[in-house]
C-alpha positions in Angstrom: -17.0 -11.9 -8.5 -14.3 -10.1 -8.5 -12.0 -8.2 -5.2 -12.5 -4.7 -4.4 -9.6 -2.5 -6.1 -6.6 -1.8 -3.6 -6.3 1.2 -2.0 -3.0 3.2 -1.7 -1.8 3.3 1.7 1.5 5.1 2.5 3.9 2.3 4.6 3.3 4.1 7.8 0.2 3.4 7.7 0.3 -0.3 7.3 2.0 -1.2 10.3 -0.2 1.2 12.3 -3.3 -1.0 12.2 -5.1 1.6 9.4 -5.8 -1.5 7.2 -7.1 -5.0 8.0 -6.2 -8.4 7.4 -7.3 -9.9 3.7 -7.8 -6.3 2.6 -6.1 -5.7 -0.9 -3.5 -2.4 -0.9 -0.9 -0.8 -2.8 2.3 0.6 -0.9 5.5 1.8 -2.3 8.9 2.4 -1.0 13.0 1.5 -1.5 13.9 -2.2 -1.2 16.2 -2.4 1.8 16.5 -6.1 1.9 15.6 -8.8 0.3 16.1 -12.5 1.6 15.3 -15.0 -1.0 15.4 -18.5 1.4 12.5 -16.9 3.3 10.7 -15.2 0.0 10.2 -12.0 1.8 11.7 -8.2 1.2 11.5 -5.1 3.1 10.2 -1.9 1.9 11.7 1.7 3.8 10.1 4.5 3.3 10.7 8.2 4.9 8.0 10.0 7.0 8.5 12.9 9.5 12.3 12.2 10.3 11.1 8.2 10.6 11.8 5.2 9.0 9.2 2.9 8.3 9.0 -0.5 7.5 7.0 -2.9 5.3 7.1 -6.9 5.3 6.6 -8.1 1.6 6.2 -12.0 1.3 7.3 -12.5 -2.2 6.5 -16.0 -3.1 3.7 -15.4 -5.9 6.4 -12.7 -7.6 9.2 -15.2 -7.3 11.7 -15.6 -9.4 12.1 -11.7 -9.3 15.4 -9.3 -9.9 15.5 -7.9 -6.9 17.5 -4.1 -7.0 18.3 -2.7 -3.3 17.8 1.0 -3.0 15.4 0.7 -6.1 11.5 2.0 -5.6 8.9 -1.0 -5.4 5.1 -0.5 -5.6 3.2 -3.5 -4.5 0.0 -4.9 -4.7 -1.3 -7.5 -2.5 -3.4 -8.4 0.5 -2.3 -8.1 4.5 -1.7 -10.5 6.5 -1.3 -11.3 10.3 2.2 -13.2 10.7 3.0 -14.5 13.5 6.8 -14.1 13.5 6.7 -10.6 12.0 3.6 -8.8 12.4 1.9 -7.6 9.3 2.7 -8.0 6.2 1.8 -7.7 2.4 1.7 -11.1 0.6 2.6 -9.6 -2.8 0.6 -10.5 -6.1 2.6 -7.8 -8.3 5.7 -6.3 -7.7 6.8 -3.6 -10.2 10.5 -1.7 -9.9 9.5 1.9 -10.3 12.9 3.8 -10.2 13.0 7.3 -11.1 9.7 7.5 -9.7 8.6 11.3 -7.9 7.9 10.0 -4.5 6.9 13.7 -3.6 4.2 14.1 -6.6 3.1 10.4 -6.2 2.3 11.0 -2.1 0.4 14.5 -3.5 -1.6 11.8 -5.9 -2.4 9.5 -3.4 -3.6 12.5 -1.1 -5.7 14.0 -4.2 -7.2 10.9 -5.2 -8.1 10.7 -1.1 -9.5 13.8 -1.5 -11.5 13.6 -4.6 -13.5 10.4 -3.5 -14.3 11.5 0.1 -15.8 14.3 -2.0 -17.5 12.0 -4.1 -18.8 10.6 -0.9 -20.2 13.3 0.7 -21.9 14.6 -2.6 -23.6 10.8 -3.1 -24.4 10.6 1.0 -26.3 14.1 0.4 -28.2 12.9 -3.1 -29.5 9.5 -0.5 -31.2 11.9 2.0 -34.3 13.4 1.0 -35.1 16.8 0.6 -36.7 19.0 3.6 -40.4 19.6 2.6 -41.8 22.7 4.1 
């Protein structure tokens, strides 16, 4: 059988407990750092005058180019470490440079969008009709 497709989740809310542990997600942002002895990166991303943070463990991507200041999207499960909180344990790890970050947050919010919609419309097909 195969794992549920990840979800998008912008980095903020990674760190903030929206996701749980062994869940599959996508997440994007700028490679601040990447330290190669420890296989793990850092991913920054902007949000309301913040800085935000995601822990990448890079071991399945290894050997990889890293680019600091260059956008990363990653897909990969969290994980509870203990040393530095959550983190993503990468399976793919694709440079996307050049990459919109404005329209892609506006996609991620549409495709939100359009399946809580879905949602709603197959939670209201389930309930039966009112006879009167």
């Amino acid at each position: 059988m195969l794992p549920a497709a990840a979800v998008f989740h912008f980095p903020w809310e990674v760190n903030s407990g929206a996701v749980q542990e062994g869940e599959s997600v996508r997440v994007f942002g700028r490679l601040s750092c990447y330290q190669p002895e420890e296989s793990r990166a850092m991913l920054s991303a902007q949000h309301a005058s913040k800085e935000h943070h995601v822990i990448i463990h890079t071991v399945f991507v290894e050997p990889f180019n890293p680019i600091i200041g260059a956008q990363y999207i990653v897909l990969g499960e969290i994980e509870n470490a203990e040393v530095v909180g959550v983190m993503v344990r990468a399976r793919v790890l694709n440079c996307v440079d050049g990459v919109n970050i404005a329209l892609l947050q506006k996609a991620i919010n549409e495709q939100r969008s359009f399946f809580r919609e879905r949602e709603g419309k197959q939670g209201a097909a389930a309930q039966p009709a009112d006879a009167t």
